[in-house]
N, C-alpha and C positions, 0 to 999 in steps of 0.2 A: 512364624519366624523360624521355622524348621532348615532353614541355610546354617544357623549357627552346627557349630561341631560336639560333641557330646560334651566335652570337660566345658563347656560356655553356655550349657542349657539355665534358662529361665525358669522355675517353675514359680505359677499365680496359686498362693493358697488362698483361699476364700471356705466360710463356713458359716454355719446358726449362730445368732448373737447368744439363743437360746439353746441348750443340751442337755442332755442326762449326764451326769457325774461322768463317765467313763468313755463319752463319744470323743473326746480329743483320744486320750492315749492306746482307742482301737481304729481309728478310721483316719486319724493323720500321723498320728509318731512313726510308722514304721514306714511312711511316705515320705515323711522328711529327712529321716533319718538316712535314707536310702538315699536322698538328691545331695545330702550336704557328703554322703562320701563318694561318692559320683565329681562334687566339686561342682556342682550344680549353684549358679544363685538366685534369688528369692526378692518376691514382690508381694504386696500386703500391704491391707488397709488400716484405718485406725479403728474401725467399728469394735464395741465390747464381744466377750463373747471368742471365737474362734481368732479373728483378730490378732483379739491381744494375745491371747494365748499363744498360738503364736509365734508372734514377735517377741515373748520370752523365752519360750521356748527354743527358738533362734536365736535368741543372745546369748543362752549358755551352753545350747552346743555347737556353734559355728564360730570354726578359727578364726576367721577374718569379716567382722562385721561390714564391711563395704560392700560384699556380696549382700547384704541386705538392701532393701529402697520399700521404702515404706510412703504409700501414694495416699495424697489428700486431694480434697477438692477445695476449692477457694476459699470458700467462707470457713470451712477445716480449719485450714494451715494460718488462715487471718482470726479464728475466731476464737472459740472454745477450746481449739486445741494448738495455740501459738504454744505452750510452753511442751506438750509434745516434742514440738519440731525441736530445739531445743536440746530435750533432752536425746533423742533418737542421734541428733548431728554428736552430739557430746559422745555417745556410744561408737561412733565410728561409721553407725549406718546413714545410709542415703534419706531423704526425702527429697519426694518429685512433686510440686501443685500440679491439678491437670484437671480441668474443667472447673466449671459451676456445676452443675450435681454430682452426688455421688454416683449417678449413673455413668456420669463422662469419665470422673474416674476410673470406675472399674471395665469400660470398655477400654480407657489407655492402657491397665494394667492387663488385660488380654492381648492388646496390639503390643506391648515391649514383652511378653514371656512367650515360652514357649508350648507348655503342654500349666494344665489344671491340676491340683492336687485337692479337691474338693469331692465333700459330700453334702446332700441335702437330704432329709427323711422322706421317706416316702409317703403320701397320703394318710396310709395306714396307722404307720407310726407316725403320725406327727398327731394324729385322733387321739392316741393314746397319750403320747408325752404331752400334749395341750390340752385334754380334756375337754370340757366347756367353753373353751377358749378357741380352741381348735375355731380357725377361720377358712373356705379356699383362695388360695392366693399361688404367685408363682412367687417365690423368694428371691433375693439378690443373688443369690448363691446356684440357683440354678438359671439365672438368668445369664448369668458367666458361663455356666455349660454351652447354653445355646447360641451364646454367642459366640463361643468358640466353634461351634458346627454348623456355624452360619442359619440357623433356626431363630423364627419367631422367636423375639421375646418372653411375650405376653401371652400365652396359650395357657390355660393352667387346666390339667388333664381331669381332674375330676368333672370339672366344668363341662369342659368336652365332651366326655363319656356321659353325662344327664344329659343335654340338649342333642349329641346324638340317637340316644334311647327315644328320648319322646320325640324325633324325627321317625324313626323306624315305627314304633308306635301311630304318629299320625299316619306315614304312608302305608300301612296296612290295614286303617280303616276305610281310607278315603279310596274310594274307585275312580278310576281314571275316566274323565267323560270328555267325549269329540265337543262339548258347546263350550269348552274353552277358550277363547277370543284374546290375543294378544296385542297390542295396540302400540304402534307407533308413537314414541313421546314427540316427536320432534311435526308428526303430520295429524295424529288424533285419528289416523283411520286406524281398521282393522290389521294385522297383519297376516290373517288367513282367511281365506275364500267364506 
C-alpha cells in the first residue's frame, strides 16, 4: 500500500508471544515511537506476548486511539475474546474480524498497512532463550516478513541449511554414471537411447 502519503502510513506490528524481559523496549519502542510522531497508524493482533504489549503500549502513547485497529480472526472476535473487542471499541480503537485463521488475519493485516515493524529471533538466539524447548519452526511473525516480500511462507532456514548439507554431502560421494535411464511416466519407455 505504498500510494498512501507519509502522514497516512500503516505500520503492522507483529512479534514473539514469547521474549526476554527487554526485547519490547529495544527492538520495538523506538519503532513505534518514531511512527506515532510521524502520525503514522497502527494495526495489531490480539495474540499475548508482543501483541498486547503493544496495544498498551499504543494506548498510552497515542493521541488519538482510532489510529489504532486491532485485527481478529472469527472465532477471536466471537469467542474467547468477545470482551476484548468491547473493551478495545470502549478505548476509541478500531477492531477489524478478517478471516478464519489467524493466518487470514495476519495476511489482511499486511494487505491494509503499509511497511512491518517486527522482529523475530534468530535461530541462534531463539537456542538460547528456548533452551530444551527450542523447536525449528518459521514463526507467525516472520511469516509476516515474508509475506510482505512476497517469499514462501513456510521455508524454515535451519531446515534448509541441514537438507542442503546432506545434499552436497550425498552429491560428493555419489559419481555420476551414463546407465542412468529415465523413463517416461506417461509411455513406460526409456527416455534415453
Amino acid at each position: 500500500m505504498s500510494h498512501r502519503n507519509q502522514t497516512s502510513r500503516v505500520a503492522f506490528i507483529s512479534g514473539p508471544i514469547e521474549q526476554p524481559d527487554d526485547y519490547f523496549a529495544l527492538h520495538y519502542e523506538p519503532l513505534i515511537l518514531e511512527a506515532i510522531a510521524a502520525g503514522h497508524s497502527f494495526v495489531v493482533g490480539p495474540a499475548p506476548g508482543t501483541d498486547t504489549i503493544a496495544l498498551q503500549y499504543l494506548i498510552k502513547h497515542v493521541a488519538d486511539p482510532s489510529s489504532i485497529t486491532v485485527y481478529m480472526a472469527k472465532f477471536q472476535a466471537e469467542g474467547s475474546l468477545a470482551e476484548e473487542v468491547e473493551y478495545y471499541q470502549r478505548l476509541g480503537a478500531n477492531v477489524k474480524v478478517e478471516g478464519v485463521t489467524t493466518g487470514d488475519r495476519d495476511a489482511a493485516m499486511t494487505r491494509d498497512s503499509d511497511y512491518d515493524i517486527l522482529r523475530y529471533m534468530p535461530v541462534q538466539e531463539q537456542k538460547v532463550f528456548f533452551g530444551d524447548t527450542y523447536y525449528p519452526r518459521v514463526s507467525a511473525t516472520e511469516k509476516n516478513e515474508r509475506r510482505r516480500r512476497g517469499l514462501p511462507l513456510h521455508i524454515n532456514h535451519e531446515l534448509v541449511d541441514i537438507h542442503w548439507q546432506n545434499r552436497q554431502n550425498l552429491s560428493a560421494s555419489v559419481k555420476p554414471s551414463l546407465s542412468i535411464r529415465f523413463r517416461n511416466w506417461t509411455t513406460g519407455k526409456s527416455a534415453l537411447p
